[in-house]
GUROZA-124933 format. One line per 3 residues: their letters; for each residue z, y, x of N, C-alpha, C, O, CB. Coordinates in Angstrom, 2 decimals, m for minus. Atoms other than C-alpha are relative to their C-alpha. Glycine has a CB too. Layout:
% residues N
a	Z/Y/X/Z/Y/X/Z/Y/X/Z/Y/X/Z/Y/X; ...
END
This chain:
% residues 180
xxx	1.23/m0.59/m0.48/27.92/m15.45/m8.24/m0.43/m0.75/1.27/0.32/m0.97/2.22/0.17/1.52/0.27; 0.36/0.87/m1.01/25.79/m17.45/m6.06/m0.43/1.18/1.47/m1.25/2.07/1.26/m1.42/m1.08/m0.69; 0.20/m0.42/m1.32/25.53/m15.93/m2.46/m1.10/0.01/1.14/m0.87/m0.78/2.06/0.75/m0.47/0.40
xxx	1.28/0.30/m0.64/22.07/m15.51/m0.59/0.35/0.58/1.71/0.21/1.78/1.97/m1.42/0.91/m0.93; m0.44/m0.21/m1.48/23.26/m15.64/3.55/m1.88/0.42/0.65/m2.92/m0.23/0.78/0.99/m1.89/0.83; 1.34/m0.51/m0.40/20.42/m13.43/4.82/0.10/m0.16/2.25/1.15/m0.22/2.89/m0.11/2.15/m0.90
xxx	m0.06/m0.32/m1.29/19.30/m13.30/8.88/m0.66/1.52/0.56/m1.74/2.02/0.29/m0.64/m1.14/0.60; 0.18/m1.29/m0.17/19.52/m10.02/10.44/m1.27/m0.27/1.11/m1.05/m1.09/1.99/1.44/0.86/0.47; 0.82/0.07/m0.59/15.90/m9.54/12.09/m0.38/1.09/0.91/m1.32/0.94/1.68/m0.68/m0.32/m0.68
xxx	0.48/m1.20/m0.77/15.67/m6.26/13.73/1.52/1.05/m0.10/2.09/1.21/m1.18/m1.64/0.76/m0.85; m1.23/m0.24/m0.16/19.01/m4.22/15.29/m0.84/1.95/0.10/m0.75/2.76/1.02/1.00/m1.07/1.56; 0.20/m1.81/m0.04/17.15/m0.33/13.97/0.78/0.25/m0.82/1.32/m0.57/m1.56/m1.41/0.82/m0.38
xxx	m0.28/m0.79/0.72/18.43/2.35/12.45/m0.90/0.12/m1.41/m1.99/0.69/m1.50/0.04/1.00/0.79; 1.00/m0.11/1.54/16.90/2.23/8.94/0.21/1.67/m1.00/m0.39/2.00/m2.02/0.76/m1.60/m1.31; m0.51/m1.07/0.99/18.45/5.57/7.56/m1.60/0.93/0.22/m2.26/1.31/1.19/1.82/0.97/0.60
xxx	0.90/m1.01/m0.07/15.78/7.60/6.11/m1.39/m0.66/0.48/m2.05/0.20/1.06/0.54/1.12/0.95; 0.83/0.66/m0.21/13.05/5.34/6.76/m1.17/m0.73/m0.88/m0.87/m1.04/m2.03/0.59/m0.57/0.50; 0.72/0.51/0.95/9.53/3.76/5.52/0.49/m1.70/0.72/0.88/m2.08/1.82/m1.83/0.67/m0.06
xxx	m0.10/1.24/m0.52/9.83/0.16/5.42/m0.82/m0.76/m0.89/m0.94/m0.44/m2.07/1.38/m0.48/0.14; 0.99/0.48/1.09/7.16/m2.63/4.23/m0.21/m1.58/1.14/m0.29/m1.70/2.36/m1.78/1.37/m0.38; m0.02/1.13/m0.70/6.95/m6.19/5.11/m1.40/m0.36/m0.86/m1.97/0.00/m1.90/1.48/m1.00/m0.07
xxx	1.92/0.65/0.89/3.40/m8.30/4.69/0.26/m1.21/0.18/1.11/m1.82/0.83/m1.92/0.37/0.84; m0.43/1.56/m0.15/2.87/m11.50/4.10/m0.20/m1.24/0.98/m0.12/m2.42/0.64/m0.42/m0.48/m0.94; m0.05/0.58/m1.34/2.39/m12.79/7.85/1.37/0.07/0.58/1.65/m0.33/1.71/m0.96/0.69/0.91
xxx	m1.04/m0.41/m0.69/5.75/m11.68/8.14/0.69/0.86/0.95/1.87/0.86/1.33/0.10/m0.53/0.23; m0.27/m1.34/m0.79/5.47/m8.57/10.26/1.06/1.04/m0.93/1.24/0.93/m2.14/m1.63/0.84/0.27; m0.79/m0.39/1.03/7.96/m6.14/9.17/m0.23/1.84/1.03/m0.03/1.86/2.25/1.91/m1.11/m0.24
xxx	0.53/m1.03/m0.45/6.78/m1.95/9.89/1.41/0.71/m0.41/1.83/0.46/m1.53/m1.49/0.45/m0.60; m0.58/m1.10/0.32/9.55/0.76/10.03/m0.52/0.65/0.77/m1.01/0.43/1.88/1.22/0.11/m0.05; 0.37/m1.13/m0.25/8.84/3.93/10.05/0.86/1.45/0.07/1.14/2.00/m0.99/m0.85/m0.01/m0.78
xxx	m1.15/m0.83/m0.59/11.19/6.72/11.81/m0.42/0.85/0.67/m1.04/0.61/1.70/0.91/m0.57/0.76; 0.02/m1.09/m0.76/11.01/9.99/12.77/0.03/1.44/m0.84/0.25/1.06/m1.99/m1.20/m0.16/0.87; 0.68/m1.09/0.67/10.26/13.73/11.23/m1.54/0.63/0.00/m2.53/0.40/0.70/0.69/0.88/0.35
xxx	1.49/m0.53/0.38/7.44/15.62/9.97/m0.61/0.79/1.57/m0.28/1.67/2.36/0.15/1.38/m1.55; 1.12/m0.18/m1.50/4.50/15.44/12.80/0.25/m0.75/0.92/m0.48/m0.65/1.90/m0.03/1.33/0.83; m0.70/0.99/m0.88/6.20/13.00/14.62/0.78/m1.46/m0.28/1.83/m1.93/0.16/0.89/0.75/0.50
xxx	m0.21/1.22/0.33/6.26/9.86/13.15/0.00/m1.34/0.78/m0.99/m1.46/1.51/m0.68/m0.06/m0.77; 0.30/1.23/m1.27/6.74/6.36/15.22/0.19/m1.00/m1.51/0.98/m0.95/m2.46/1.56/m0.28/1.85; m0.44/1.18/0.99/6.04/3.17/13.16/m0.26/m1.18/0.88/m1.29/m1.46/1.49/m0.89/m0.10/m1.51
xxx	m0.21/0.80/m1.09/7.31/0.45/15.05/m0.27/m1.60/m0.83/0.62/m1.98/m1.59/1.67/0.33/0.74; 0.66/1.45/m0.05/5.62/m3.13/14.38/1.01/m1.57/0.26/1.12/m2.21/1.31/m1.10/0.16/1.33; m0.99/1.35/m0.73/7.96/m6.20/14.66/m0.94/m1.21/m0.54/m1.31/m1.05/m1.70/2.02/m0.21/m0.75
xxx	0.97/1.33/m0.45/5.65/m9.78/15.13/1.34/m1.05/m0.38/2.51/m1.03/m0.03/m0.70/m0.04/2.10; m1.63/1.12/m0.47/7.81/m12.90/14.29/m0.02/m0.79/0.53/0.63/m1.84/0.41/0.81/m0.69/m0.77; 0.37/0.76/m1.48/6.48/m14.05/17.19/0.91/0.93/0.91/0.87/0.65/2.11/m1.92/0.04/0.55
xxx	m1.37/m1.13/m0.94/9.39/m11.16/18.74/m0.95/0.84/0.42/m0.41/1.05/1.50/1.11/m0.67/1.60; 0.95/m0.87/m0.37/6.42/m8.72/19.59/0.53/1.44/m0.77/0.79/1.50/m1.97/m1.52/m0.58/m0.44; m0.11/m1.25/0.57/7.15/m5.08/19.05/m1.13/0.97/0.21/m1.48/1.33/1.33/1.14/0.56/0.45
xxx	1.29/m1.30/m0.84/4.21/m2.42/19.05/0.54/1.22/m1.30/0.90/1.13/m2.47/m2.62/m0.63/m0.14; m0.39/m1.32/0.65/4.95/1.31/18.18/m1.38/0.86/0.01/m2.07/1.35/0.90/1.30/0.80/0.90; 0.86/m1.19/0.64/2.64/3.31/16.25/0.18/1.36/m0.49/0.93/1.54/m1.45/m0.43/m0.37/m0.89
xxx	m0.25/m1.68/m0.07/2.44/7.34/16.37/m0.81/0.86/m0.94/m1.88/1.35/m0.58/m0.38/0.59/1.46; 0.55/m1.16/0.98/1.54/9.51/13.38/0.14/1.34/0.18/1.31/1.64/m0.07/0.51/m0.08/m1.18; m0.26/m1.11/0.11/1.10/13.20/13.86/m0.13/0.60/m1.54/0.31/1.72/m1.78/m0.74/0.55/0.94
xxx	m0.28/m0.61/1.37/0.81/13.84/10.22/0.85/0.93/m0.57/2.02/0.54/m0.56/0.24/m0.74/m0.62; m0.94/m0.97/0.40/2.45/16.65/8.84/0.64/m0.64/m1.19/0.52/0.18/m2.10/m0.65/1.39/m0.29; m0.81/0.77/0.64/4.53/14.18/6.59/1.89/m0.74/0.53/2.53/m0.87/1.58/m1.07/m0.99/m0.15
xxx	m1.07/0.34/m0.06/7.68/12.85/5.84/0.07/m2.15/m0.14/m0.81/m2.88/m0.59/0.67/1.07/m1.23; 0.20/1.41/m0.03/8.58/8.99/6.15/m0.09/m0.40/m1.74/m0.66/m1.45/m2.04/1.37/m0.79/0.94; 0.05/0.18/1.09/9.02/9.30/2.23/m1.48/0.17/m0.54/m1.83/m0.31/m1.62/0.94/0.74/m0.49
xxx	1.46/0.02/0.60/5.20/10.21/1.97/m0.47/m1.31/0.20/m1.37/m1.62/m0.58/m1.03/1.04/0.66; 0.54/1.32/m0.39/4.45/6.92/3.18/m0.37/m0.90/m1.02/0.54/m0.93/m1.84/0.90/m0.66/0.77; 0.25/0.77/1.19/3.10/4.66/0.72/m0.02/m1.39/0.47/0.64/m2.24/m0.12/m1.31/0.40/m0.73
xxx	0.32/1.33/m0.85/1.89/1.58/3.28/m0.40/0.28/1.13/m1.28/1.09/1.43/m0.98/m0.89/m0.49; 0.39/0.50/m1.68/1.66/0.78/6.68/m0.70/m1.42/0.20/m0.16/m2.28/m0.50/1.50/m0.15/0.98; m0.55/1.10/0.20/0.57/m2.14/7.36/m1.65/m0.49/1.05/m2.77/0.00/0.89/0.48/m0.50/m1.91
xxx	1.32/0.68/m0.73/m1.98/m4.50/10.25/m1.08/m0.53/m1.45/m0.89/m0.92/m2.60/0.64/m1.68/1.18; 1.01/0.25/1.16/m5.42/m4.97/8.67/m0.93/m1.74/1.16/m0.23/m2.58/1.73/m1.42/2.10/m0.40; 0.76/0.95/m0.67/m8.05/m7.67/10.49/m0.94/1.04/1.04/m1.64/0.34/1.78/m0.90/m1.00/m1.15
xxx	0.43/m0.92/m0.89/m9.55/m4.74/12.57/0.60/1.13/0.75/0.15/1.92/1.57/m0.75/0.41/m0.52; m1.13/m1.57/m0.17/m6.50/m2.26/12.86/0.89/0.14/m0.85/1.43/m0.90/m1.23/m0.64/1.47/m0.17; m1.22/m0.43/0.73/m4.01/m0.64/10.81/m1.23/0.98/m1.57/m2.37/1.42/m1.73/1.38/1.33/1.44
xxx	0.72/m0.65/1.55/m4.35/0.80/6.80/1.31/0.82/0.33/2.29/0.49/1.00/m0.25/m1.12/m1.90; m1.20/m1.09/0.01/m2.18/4.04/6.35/m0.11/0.81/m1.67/m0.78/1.84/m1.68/m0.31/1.34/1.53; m0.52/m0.66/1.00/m1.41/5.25/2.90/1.24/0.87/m0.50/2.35/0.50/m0.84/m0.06/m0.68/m0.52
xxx	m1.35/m0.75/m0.01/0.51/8.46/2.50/m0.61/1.52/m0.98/m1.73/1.99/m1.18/0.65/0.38/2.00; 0.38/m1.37/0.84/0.57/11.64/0.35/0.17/1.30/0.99/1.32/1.38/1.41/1.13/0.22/m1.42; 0.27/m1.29/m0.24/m0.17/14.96/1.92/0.25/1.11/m0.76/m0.15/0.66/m1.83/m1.02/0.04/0.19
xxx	m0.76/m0.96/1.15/1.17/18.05/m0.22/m0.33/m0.93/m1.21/m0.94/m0.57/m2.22/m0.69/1.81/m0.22; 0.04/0.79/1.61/1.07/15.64/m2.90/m1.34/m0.73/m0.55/m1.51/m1.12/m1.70/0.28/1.20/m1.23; 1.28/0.27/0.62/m2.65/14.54/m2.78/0.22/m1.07/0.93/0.60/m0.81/2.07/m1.38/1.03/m0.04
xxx	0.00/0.92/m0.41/m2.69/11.13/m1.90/m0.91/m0.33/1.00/m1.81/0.48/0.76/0.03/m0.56/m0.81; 0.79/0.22/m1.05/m4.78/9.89/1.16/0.09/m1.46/0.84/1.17/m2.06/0.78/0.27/1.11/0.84; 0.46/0.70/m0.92/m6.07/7.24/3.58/m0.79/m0.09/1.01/m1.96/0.27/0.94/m0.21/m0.50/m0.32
xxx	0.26/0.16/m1.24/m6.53/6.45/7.00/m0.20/m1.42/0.83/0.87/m2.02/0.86/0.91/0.66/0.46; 0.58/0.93/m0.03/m8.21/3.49/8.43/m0.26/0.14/1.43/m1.32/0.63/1.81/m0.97/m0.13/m0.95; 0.23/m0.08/m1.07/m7.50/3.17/12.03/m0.56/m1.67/0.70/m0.54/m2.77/0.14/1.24/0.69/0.48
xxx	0.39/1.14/m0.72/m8.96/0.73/14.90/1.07/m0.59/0.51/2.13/0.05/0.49/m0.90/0.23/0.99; m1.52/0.53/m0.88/m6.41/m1.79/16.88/0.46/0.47/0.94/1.58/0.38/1.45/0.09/m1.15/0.54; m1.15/m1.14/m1.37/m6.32/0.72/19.65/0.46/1.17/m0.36/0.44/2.11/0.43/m0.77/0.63/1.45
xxx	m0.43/m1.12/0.49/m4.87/3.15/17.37/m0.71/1.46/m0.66/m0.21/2.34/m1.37/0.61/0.21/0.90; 0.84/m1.10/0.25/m7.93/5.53/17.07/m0.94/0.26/m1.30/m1.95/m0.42/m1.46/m0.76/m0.01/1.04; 0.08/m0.33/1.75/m8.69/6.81/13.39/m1.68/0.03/0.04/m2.43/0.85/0.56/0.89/1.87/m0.70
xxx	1.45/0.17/0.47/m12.18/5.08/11.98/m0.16/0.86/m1.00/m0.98/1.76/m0.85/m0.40/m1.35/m0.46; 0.44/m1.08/1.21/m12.17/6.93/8.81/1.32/0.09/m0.61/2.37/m0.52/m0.43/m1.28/m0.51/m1.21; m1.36/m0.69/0.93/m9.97/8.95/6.24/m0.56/0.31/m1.06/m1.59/0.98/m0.92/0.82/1.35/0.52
xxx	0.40/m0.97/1.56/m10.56/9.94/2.41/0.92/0.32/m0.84/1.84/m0.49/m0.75/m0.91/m0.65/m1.03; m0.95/m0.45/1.42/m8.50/11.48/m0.62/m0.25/m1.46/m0.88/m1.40/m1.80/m1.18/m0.76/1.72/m1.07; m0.10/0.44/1.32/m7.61/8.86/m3.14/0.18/0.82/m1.48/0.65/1.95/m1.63/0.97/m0.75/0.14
xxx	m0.35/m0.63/1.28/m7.47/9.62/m6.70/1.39/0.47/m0.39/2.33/m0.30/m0.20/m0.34/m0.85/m0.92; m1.40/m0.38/0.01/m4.43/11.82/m7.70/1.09/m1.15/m1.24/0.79/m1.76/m2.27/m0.07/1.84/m0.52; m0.94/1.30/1.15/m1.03/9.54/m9.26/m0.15/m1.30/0.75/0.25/m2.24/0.06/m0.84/m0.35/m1.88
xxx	m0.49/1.37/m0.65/m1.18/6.46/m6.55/1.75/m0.07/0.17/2.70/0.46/0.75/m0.77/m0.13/1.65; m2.12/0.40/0.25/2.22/4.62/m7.88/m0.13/m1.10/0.83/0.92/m1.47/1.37/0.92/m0.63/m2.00; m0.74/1.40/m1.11/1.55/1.32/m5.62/m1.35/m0.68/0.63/m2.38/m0.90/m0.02/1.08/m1.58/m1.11
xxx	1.62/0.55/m0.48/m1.25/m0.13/m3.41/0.85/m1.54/1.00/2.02/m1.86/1.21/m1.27/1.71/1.45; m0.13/1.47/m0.39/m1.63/m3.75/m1.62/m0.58/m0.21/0.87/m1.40/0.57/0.39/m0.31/m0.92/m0.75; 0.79/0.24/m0.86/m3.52/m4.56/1.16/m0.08/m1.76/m0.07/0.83/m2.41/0.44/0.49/0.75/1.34
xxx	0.34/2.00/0.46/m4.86/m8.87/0.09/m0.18/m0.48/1.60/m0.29/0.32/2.53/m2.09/m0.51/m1.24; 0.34/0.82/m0.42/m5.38/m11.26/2.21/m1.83/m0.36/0.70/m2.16/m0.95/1.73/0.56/m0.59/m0.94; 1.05/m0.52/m0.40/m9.21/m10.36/2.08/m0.35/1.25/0.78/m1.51/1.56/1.03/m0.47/0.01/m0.85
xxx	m0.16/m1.20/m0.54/m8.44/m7.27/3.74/m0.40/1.17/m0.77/m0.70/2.19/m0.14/m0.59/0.01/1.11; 0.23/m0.70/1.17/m9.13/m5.41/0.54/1.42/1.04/m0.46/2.39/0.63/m1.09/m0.36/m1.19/m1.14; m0.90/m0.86/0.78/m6.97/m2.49/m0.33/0.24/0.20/m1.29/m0.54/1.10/m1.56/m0.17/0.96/0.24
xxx	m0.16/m0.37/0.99/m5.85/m2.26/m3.80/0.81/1.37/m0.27/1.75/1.87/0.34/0.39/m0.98/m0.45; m0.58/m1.77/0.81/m5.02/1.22/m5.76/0.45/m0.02/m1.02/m0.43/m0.21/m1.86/m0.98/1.15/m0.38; m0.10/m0.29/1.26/m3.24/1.63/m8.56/0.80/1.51/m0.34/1.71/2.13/0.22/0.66/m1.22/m0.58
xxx	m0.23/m2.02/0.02/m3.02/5.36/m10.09/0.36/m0.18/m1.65/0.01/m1.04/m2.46/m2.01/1.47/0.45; m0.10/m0.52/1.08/m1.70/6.92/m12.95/0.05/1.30/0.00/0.79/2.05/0.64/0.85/m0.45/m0.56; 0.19/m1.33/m0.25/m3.27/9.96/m14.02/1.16/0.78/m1.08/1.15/0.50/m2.28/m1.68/0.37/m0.26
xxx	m1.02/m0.85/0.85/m0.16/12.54/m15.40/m0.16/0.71/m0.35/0.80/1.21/m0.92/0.84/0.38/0.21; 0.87/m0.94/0.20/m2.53/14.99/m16.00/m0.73/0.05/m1.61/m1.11/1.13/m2.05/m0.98/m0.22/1.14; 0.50/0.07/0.91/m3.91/13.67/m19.37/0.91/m0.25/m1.24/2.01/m0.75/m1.00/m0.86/m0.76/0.26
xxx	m0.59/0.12/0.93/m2.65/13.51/m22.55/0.96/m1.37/m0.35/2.04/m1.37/m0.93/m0.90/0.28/m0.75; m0.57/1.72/0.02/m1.82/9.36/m22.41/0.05/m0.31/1.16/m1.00/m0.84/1.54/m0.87/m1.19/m0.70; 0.00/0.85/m1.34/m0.92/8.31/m19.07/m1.29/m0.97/0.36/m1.18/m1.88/m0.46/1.29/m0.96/m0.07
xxx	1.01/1.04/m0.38/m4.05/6.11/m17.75/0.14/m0.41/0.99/m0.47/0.05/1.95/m1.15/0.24/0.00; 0.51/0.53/m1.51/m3.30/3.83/m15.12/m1.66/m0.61/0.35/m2.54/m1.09/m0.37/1.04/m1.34/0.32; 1.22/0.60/0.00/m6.10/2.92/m13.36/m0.18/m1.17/1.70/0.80/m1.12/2.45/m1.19/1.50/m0.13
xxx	m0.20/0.93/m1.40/m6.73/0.31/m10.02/m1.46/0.24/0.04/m2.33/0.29/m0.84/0.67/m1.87/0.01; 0.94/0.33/m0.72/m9.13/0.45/m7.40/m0.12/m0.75/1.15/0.99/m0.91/1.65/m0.37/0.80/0.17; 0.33/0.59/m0.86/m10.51/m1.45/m4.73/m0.88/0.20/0.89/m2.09/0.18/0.67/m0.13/m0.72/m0.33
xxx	0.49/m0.53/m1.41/m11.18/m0.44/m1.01/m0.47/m1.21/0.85/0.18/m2.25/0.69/1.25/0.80/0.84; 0.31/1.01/m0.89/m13.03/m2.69/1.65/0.76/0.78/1.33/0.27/1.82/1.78/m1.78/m0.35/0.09; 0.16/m0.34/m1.70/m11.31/m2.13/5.21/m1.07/0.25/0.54/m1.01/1.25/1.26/0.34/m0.94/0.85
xxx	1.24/m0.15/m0.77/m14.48/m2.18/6.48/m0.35/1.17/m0.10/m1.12/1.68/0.71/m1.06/m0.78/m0.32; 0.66/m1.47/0.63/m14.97/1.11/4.72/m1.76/0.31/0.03/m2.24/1.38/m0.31/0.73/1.33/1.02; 0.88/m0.04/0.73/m18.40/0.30/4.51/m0.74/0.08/m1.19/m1.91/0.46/m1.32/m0.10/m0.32/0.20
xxx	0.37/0.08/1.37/m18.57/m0.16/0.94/0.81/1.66/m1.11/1.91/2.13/m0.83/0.73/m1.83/m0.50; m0.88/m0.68/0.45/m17.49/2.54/m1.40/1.36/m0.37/m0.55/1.68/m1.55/m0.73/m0.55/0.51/m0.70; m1.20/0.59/1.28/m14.11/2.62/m3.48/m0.74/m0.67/m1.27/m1.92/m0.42/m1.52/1.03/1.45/m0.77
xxx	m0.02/0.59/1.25/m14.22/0.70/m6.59/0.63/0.11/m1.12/1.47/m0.78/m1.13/0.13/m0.84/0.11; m0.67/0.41/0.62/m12.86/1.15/m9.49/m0.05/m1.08/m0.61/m1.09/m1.72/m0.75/0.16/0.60/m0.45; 0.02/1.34/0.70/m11.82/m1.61/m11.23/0.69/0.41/m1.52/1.38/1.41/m1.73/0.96/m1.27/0.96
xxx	m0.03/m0.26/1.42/m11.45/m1.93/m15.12/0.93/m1.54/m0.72/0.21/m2.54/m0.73/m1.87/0.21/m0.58; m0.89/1.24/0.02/m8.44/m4.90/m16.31/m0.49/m0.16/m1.52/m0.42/0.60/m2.49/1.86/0.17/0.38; 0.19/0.40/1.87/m9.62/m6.71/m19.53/0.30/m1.27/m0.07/0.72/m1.77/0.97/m1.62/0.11/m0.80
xxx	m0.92/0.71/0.54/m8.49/m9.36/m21.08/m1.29/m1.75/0.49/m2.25/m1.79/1.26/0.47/0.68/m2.04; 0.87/1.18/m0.30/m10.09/m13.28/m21.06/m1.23/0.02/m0.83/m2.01/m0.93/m0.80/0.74/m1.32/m0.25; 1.76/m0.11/0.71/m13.32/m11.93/m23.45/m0.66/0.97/0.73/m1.58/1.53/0.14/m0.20/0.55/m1.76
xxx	0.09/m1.47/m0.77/m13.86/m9.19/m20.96/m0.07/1.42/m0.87/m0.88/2.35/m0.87/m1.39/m0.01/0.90; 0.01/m1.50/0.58/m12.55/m6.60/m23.24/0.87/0.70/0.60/1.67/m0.02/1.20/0.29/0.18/m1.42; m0.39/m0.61/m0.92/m11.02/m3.70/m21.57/1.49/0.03/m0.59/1.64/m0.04/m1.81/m0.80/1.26/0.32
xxx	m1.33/m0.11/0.77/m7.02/m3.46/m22.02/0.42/1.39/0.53/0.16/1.91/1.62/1.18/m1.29/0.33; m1.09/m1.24/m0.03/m4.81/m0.39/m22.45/0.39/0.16/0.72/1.53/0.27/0.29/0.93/0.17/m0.55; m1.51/0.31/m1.04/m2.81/m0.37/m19.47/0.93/0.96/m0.22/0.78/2.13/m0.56/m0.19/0.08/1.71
xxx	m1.36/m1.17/0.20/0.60/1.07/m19.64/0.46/0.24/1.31/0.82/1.36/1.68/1.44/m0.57/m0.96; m0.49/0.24/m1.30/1.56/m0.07/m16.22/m0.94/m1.16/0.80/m1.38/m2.22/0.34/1.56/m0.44/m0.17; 0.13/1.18/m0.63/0.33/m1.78/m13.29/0.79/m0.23/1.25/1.01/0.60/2.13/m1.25/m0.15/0.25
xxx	m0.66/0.78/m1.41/2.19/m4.07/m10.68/m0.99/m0.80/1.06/m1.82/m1.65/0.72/1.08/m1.22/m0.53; 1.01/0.65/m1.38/0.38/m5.20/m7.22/1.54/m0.57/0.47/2.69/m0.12/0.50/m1.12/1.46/1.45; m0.71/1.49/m0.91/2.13/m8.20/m5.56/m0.73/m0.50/1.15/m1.92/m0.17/1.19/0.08/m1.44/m0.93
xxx	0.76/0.54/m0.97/1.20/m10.14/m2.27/m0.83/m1.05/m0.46/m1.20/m1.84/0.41/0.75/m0.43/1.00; 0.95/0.65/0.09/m1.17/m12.12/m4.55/m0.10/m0.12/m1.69/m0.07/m1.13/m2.39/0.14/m1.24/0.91; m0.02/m0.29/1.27/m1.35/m10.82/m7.80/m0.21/1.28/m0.70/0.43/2.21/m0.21/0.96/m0.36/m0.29
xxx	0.18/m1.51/0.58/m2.52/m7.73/m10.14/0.65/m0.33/m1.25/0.28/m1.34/m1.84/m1.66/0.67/m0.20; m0.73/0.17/1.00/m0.04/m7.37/m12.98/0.02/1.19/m1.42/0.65/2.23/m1.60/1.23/m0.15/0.71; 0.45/m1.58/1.10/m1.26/m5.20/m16.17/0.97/0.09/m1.08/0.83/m0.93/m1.76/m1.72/m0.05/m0.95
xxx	m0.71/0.14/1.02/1.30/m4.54/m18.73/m0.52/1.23/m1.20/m0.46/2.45/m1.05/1.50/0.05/0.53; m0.03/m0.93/0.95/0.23/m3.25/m22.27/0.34/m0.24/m1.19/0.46/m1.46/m1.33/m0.95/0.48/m0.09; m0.42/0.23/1.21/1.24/m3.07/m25.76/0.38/m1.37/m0.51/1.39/m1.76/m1.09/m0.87/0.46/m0.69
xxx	m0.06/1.09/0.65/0.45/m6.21/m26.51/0.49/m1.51/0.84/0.62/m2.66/0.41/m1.33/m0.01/m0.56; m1.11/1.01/m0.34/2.25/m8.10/m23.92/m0.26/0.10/1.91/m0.26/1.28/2.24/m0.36/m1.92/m0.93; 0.38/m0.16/m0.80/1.40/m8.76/m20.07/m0.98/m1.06/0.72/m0.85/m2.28/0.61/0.88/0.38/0.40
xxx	1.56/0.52/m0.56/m1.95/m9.80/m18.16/0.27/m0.50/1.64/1.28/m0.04/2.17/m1.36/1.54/m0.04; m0.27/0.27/m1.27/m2.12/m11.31/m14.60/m1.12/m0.43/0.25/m1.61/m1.32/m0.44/1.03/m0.79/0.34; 0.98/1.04/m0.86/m4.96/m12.18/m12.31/0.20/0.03/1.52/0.23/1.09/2.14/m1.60/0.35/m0.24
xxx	0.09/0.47/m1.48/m4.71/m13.80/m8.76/m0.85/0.99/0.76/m1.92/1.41/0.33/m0.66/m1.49/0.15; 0.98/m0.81/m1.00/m6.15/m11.73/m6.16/0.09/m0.81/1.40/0.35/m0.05/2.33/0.53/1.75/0.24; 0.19/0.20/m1.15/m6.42/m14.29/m3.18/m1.35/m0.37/0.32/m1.67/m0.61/1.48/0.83/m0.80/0.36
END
């Protein structure tokens, strides 16, 4: 078995923790109890900044943390109804809305575009579905609709978000398009 010698980057406590790395290389844990959340920022430039959630949540509601180009994106479930929060860089909350119920994995691109992907458990056939948020929160949500290279719409069974990729898997095998 080949052996991958990793470097230890940060000397926290991880127990019980959100954790989410982006692809600038910042790396966010998130530690504390419900209403009293700290999510502490590591730069790999050695910069630490600590961010304070009063949310009545647990670090397991957490979905994403993560720096945007204007501030921070916050994705977390609330008694179970999924939500977002869209703060400025001095910490102070621009806007908030309910996502659609069933967010299994979201992305924040490179465009500063939030991706959504939901599956509703509610219906007879599972339907995932993906949407697309502007940071700016000027624009509405989006849904988005995954079809194939004739633009016909595909089944989805599942979808995977990557740091530069939307990944649709259905019946008939699996789909990919670039999102940079």
């Amino acid at each position: 078995m080949k052996k991958l010698n990793m470097n230890k980057i940060t000397n926290t406590d991880t127990q019980d923790c959100f954790f989410h790395a982006d692809a600038q290389g910042r790396v966010y844990i998130g530690k504390g109890v419900k209403g009293d959340i700290t999510i502490s920022i590591f730069d790999p430039t050695g910069d630490v900044r600590d961010f304070k959630e009063k949310e009545q949540i647990t670090c397991s509601d957490i979905q994403l943390f993560q720096q945007c180009a204007n501030g921070y994106v916050f994705v977390y479930y609330e008694s179970y109804e999924p939500k977002v929060k869209v703060f400025l860089a001095d910490g102070k909350e621009n806007s908030a809305f309910s996502l659609p119920s069933g967010v299994s994995c979201c992305l924040l691109d490179e465009k500063q575009q939030l991706w959504i992907g939901t599956v509703n458990c509610y219906s007879a056939d599972l339907k995932p579905s993906l949407y697309l948020i502007s940071t700016d929160v000027s624009q509405e949500m989006e849904e988005i609709t995954c079809c194939d290279s004739n633009g016909e719409a595909l089944d989805v069974q599942q979808l995977k978000l990557t740091s530069n990729a939307v990944y649709a898997v259905t019946s008939s095998g699996v789909y990919k398009q670039d999102i940079q």
